[in-house]
Backbone and ligand atoms as CSV (ligand in chain L), in Angstrom:
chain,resi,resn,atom,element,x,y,z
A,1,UNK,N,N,10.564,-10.903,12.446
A,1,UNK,CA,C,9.881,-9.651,12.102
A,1,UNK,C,C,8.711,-9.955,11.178
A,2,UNK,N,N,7.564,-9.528,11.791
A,2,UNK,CA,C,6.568,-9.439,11.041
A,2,UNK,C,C,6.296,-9.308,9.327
A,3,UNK,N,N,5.878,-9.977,8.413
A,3,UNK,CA,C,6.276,-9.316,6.895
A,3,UNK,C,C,4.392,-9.217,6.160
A,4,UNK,N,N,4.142,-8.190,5.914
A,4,UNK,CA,C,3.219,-8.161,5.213
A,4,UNK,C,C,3.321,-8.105,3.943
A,5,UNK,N,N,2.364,-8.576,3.226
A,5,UNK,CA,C,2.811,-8.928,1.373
A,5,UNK,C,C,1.454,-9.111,1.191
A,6,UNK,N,N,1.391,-8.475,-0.426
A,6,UNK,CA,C,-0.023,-8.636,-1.385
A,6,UNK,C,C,0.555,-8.503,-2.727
A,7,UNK,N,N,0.058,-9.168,-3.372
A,7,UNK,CA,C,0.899,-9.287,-4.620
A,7,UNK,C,C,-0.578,-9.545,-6.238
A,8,UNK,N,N,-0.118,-9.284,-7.069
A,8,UNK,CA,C,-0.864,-9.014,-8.398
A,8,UNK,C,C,-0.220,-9.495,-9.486
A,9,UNK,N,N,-0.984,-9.076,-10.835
A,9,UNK,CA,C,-0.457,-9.512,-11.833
A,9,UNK,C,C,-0.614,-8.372,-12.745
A,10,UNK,N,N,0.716,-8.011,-13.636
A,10,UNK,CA,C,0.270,-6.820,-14.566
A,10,UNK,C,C,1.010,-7.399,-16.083
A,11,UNK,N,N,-0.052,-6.541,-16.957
A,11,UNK,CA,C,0.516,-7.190,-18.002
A,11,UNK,C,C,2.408,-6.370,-18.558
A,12,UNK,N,N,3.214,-6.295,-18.788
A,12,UNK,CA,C,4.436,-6.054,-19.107
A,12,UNK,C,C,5.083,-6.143,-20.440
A,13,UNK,N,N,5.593,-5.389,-21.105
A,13,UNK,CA,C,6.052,-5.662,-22.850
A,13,UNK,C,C,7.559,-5.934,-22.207
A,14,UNK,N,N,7.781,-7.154,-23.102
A,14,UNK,CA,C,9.397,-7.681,-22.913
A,14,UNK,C,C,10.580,-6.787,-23.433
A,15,UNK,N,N,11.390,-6.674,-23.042
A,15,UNK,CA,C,12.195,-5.359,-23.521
A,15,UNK,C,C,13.080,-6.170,-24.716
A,16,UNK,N,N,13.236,-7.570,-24.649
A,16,UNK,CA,C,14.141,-8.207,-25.869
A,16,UNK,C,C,13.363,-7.972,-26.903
A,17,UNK,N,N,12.284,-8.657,-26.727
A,17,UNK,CA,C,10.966,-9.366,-28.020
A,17,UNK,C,C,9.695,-8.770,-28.328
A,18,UNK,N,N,9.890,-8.031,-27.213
A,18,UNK,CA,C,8.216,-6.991,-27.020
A,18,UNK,C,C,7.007,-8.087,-27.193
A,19,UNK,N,N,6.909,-9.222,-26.600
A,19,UNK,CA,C,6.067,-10.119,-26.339
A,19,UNK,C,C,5.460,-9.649,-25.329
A,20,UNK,N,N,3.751,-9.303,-25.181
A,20,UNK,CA,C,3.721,-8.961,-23.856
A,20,UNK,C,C,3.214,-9.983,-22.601
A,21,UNK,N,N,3.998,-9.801,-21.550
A,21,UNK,CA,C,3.825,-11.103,-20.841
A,21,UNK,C,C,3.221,-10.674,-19.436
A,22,UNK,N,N,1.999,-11.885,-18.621
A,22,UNK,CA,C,1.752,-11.241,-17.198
A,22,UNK,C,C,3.229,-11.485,-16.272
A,23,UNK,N,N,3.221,-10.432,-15.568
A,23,UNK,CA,C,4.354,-10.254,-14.760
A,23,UNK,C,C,3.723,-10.538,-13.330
A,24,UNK,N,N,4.523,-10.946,-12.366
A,24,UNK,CA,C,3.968,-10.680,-10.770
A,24,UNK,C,C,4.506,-9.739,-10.291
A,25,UNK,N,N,3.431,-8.946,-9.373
A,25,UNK,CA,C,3.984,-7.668,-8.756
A,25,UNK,C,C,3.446,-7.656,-7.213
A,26,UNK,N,N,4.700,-7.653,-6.565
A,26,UNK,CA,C,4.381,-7.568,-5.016
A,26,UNK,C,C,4.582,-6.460,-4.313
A,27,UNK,N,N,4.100,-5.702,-3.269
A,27,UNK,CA,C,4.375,-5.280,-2.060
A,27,UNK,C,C,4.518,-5.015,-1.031
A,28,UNK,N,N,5.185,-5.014,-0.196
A,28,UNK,CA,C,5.754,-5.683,1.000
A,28,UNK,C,C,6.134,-4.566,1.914
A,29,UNK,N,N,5.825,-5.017,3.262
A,29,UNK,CA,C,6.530,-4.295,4.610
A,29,UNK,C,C,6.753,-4.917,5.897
A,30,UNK,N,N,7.979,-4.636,5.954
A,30,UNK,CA,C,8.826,-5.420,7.069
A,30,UNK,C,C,9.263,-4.713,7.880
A,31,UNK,N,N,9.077,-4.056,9.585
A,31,UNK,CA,C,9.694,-3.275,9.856
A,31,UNK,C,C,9.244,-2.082,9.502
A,32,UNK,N,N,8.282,-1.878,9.461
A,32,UNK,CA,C,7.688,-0.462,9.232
A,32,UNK,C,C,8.561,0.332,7.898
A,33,UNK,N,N,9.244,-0.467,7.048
A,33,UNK,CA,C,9.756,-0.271,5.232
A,33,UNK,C,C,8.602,-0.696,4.358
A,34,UNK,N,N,8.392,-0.259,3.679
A,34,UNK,CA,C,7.726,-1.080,2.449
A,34,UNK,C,C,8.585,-1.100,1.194
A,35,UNK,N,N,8.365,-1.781,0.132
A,35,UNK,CA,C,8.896,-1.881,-1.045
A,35,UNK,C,C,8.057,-2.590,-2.173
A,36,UNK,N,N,8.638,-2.710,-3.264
A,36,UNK,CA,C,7.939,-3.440,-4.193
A,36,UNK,C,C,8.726,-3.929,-4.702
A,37,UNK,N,N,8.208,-4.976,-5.725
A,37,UNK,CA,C,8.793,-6.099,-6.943
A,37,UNK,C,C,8.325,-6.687,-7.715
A,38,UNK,N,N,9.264,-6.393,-9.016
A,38,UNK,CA,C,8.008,-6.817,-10.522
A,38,UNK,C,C,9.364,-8.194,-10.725
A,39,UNK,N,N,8.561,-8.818,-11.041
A,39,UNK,CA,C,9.272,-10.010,-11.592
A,39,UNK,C,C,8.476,-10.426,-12.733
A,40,UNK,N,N,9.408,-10.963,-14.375
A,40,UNK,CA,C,8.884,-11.038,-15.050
A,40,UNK,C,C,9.426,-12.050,-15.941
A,41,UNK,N,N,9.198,-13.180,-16.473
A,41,UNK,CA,C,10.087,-14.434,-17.601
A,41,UNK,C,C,8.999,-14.218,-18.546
A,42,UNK,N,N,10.056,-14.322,-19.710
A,42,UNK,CA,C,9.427,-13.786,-20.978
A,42,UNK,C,C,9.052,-15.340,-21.915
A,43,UNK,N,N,7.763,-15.725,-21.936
A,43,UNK,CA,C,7.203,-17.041,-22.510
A,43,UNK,C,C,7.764,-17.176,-23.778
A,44,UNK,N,N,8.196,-16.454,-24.642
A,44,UNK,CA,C,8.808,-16.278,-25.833
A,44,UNK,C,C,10.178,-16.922,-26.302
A,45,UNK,N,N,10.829,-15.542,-25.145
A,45,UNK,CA,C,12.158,-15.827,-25.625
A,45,UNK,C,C,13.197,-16.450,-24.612
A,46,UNK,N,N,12.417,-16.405,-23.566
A,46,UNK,CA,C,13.571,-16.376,-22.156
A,46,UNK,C,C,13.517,-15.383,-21.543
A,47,UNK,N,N,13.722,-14.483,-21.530
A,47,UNK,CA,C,14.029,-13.641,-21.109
A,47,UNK,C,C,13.479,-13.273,-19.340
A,48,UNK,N,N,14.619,-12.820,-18.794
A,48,UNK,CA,C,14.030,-12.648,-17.138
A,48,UNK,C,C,14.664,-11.156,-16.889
A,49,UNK,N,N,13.474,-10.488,-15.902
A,49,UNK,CA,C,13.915,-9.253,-15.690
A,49,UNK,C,C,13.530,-9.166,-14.511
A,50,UNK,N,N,13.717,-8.294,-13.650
A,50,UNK,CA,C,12.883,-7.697,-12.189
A,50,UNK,C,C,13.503,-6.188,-11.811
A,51,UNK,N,N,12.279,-5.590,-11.411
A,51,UNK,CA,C,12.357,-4.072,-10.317
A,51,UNK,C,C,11.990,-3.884,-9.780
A,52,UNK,N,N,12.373,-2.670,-8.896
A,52,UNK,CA,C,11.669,-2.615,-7.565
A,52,UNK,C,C,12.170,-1.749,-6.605
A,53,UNK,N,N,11.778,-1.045,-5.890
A,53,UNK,CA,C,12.604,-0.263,-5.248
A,53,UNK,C,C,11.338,0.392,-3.809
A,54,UNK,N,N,12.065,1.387,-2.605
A,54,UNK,CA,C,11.150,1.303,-1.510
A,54,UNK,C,C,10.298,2.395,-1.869
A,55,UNK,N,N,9.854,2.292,-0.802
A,55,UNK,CA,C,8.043,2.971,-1.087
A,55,UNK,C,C,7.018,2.718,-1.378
A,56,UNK,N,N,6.344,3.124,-2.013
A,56,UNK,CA,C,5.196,3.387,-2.948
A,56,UNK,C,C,5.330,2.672,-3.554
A,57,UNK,N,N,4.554,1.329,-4.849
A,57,UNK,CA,C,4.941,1.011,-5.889
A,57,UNK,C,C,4.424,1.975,-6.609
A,58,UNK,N,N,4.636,1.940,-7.855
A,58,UNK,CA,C,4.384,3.048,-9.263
A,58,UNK,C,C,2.556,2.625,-8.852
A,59,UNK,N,N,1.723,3.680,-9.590
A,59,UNK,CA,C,0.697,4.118,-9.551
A,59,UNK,C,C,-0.369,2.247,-10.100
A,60,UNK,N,N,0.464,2.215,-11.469
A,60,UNK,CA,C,-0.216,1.011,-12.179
A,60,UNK,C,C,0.054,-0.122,-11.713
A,61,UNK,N,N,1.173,-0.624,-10.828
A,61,UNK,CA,C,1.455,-1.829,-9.708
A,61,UNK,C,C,0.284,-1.664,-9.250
A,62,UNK,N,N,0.402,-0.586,-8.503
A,62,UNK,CA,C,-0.770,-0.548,-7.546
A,62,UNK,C,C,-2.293,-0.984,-7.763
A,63,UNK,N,N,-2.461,-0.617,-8.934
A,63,UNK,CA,C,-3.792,-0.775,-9.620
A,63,UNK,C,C,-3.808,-2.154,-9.646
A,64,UNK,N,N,-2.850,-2.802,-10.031
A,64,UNK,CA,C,-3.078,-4.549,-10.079
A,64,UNK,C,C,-3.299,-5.429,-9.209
A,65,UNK,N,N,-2.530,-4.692,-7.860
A,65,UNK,CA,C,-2.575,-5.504,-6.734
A,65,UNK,C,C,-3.650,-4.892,-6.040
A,66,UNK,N,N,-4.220,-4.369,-6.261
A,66,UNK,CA,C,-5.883,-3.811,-5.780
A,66,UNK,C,C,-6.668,-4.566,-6.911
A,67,UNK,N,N,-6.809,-4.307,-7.719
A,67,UNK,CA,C,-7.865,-5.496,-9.005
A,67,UNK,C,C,-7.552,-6.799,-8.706
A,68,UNK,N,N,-6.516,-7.458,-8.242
A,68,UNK,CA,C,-6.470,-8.903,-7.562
A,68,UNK,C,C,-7.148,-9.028,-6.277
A,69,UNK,N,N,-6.380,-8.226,-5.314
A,69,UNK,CA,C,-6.992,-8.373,-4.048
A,69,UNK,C,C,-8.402,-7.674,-3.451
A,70,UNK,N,N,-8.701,-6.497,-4.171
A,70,UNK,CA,C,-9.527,-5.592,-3.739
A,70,UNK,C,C,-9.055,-4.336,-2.891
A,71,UNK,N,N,-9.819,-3.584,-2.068
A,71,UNK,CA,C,-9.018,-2.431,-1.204
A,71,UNK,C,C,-9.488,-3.000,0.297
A,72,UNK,N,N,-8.637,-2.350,1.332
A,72,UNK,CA,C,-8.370,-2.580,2.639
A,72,UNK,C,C,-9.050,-1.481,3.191
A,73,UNK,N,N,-9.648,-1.605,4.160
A,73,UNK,CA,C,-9.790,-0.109,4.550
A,73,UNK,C,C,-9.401,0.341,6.353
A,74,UNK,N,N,-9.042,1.336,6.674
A,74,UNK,CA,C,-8.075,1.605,8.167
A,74,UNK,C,C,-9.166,2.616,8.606
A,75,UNK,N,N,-9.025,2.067,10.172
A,75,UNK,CA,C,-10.515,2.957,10.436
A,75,UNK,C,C,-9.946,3.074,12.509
A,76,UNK,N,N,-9.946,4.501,13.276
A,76,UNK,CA,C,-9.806,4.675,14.395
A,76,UNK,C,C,-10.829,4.064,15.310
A,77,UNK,N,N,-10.343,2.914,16.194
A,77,UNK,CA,C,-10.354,2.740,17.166
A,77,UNK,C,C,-11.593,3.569,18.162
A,78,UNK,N,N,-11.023,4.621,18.218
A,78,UNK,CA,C,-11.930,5.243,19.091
A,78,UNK,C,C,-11.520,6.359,18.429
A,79,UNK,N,N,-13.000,7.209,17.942
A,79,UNK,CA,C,-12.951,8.535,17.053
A,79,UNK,C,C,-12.741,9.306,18.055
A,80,UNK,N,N,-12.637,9.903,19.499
A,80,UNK,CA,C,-12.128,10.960,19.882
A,80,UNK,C,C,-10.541,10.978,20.343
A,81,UNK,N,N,-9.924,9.789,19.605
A,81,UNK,CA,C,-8.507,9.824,19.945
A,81,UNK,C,C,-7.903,11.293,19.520
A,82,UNK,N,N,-6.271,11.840,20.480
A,82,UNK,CA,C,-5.607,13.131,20.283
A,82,UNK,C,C,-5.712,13.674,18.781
A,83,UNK,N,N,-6.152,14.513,18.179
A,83,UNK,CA,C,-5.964,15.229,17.135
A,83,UNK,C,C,-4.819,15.232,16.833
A,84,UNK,N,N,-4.237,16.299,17.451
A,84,UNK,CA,C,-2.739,16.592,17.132
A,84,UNK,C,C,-1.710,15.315,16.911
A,85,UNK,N,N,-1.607,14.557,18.254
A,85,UNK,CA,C,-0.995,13.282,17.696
A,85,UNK,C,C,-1.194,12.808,16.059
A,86,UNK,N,N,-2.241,12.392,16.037
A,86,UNK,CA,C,-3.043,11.955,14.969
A,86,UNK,C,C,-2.255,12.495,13.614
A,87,UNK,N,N,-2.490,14.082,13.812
A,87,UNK,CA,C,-1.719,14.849,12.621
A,87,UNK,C,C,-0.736,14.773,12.332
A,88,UNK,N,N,-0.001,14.705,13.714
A,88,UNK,CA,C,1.397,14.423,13.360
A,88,UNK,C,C,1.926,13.063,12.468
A,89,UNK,N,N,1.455,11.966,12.918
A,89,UNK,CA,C,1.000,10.995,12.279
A,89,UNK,C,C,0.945,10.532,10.952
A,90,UNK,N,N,0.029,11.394,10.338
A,90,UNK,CA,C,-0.680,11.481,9.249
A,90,UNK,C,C,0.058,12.460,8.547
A,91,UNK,N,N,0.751,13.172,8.564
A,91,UNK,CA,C,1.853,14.351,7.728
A,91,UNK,C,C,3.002,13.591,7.454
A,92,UNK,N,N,3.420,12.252,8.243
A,92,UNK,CA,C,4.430,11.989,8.424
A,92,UNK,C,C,4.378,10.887,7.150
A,93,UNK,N,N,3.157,10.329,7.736
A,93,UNK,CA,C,2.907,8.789,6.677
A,93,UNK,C,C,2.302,9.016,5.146
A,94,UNK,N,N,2.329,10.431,4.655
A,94,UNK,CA,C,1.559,10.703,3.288
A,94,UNK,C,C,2.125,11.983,3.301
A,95,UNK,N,N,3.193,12.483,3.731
A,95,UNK,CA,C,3.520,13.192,3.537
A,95,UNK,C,C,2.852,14.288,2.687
A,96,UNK,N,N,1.938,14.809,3.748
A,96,UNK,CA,C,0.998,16.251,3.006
A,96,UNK,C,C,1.015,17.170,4.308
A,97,UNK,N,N,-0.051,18.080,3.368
A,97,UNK,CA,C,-0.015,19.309,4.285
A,97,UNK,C,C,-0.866,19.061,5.482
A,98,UNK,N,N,-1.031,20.271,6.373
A,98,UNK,CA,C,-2.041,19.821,7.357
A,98,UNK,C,C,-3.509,20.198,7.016
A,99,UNK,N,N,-4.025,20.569,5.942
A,99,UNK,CA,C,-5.097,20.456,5.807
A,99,UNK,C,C,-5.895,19.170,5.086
A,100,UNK,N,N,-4.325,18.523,4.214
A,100,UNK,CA,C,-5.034,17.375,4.060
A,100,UNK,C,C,-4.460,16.088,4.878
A,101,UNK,N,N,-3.804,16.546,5.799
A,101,UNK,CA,C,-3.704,15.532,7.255
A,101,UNK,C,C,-5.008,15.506,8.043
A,102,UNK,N,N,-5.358,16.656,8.449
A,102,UNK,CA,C,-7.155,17.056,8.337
A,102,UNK,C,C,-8.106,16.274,8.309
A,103,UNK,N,N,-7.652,16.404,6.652
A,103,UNK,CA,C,-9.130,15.283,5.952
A,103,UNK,C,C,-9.021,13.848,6.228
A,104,UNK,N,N,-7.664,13.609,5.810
A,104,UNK,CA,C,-7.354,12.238,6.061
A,104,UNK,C,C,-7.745,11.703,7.511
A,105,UNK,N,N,-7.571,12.798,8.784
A,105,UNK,CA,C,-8.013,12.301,10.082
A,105,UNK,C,C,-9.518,12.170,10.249
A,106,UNK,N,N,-10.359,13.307,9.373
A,106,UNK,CA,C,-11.664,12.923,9.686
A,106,UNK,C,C,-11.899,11.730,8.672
A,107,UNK,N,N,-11.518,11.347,7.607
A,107,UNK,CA,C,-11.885,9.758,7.081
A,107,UNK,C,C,-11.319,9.118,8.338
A,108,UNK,N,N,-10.458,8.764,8.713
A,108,UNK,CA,C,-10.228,8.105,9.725
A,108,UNK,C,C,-11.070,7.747,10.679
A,109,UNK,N,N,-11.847,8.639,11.280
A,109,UNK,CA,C,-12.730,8.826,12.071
A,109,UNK,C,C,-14.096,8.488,12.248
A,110,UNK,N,N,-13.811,8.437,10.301
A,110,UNK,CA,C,-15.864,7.998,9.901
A,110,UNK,C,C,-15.675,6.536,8.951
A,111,UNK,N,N,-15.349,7.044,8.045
A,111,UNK,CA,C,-16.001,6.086,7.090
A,111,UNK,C,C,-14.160,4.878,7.021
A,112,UNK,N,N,-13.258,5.708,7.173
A,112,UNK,CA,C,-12.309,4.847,6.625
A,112,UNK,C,C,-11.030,5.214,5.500
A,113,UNK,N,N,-9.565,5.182,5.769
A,113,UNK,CA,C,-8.679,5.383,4.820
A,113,UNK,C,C,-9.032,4.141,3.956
A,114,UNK,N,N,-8.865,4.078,2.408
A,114,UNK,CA,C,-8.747,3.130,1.878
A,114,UNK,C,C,-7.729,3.024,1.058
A,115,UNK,N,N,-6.695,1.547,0.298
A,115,UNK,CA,C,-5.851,1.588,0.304
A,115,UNK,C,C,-5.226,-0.284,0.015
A,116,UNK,N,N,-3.604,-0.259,-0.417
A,116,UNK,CA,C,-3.953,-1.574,-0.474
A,116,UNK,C,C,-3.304,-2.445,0.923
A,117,UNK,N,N,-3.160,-3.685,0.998
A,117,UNK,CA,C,-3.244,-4.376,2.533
A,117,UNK,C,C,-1.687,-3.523,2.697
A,118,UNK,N,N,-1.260,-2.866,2.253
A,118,UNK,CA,C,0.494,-2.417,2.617
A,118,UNK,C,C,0.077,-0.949,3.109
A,119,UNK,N,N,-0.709,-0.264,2.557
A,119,UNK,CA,C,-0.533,0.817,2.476
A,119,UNK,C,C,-1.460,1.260,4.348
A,120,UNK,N,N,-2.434,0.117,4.263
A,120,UNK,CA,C,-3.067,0.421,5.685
A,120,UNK,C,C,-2.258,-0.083,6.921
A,121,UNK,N,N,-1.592,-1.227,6.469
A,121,UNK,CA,C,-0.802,-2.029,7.471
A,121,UNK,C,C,0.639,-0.744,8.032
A,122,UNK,N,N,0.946,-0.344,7.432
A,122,UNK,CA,C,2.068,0.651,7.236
A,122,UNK,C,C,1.366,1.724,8.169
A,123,UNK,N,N,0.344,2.283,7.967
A,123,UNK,CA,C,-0.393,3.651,8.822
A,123,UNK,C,C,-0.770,2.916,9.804
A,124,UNK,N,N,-0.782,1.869,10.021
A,124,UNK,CA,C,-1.743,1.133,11.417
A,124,UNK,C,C,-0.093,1.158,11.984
A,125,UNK,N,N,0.881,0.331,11.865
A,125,UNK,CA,C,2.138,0.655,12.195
A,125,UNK,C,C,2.502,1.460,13.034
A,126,UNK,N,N,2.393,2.821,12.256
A,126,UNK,CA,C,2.590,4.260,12.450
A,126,UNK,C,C,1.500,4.609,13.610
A,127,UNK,N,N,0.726,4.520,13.334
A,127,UNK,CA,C,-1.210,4.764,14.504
A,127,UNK,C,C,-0.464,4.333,15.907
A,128,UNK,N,N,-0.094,2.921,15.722
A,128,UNK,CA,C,0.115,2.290,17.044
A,128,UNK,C,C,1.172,2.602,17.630
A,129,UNK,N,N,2.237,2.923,16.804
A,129,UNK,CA,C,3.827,3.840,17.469
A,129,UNK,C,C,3.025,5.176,18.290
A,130,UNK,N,N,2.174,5.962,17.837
A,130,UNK,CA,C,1.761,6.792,18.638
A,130,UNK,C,C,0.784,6.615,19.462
A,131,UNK,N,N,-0.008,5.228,19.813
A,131,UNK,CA,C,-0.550,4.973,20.757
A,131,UNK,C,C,-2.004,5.048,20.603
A,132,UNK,N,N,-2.092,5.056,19.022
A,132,UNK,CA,C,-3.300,5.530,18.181
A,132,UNK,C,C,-3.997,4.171,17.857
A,133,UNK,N,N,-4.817,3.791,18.546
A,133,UNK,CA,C,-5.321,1.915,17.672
A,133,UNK,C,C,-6.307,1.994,16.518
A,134,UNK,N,N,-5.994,1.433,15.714
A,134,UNK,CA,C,-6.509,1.347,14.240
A,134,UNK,C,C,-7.098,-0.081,14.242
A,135,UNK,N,N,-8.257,0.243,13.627
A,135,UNK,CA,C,-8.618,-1.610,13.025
A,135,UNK,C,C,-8.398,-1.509,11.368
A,136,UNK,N,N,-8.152,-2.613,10.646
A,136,UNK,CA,C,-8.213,-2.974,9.119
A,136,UNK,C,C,-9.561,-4.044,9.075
A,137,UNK,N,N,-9.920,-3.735,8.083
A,137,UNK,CA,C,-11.005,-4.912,6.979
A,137,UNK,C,C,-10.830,-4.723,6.030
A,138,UNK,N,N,-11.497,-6.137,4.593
A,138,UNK,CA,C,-11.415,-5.457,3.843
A,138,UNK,C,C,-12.733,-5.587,3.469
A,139,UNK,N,N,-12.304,-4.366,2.218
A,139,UNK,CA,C,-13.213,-3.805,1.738
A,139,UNK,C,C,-14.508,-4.416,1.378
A,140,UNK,N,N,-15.749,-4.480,1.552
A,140,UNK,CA,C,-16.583,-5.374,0.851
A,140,UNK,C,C,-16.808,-4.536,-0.403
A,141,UNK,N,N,-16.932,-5.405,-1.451
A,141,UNK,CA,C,-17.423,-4.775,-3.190
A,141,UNK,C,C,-18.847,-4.311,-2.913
L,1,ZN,ZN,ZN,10.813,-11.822,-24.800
């Protein structure tokens, strides 16, 4: 099974020593799951910790493993692909309403979802279960 992974570095306060130490933070999708994982050894004292759980990582993971890697961006194939499909799609994978399934389909269409290599790989996933072809790049700065 296919595994996609992008991973970062965030800084972390040690919960023994409050030393603050860089931690690695990954996220991953296997199987159309994603998840995350902070792993962290404390230069100080010893100390080893890790979390993580599926989904989304927390907001500030995220931020790290985008400031390492940069953003990805997911872009349709062919812009007059099914709407509706599409929506369905897109309500499912960001769980929103349909007006901002909507929006999200016309970025799709023009300029591009952006996002990190998990978060596009995951909707391209999803795109192609419905027969929807997506390309990824990344982002140029
Ligand atoms: Zn420590």
């Amino acid at each position: 099974m296919e595994l996609i992974y992008e991973s970062g570095t965030v800084a972390e306060s040690c919960g023994n020593c409050h030393t603050v130490t860089q931690c690695d933070v990954a996220e991953t999708l296997r199987g159309g799951k994603r998840r995350w994982d902070l792993e962290c050894s404390c230069p100080a004292c010893g100390s080893v910790w890790h979390a993580g759980g599926t989904g989304k990582a927390p907001e500030r993971f995220r931020n790290a493993i985008i400031s390492t890697n940069g953003k990805w961006t997911i872009r349709l194939d062919d812009p007059s692909s099914s709407g509706a499909r599409l929506l369905q799609v897109l309500r499912g994978a960001h769980d929103c309403s349909i007006s901002e399934a909507k929006q999200l389909a016309e970025s799709l269409r023009t300029s591009g979802i952006q996002g990190t290599l998990v978060d596009v790989e995951s909707l391209s996933g999803k795109l192609l279960e419905a027969g929807i072809p997506a390309s990824i790049k990344r982002l140029e700065e």
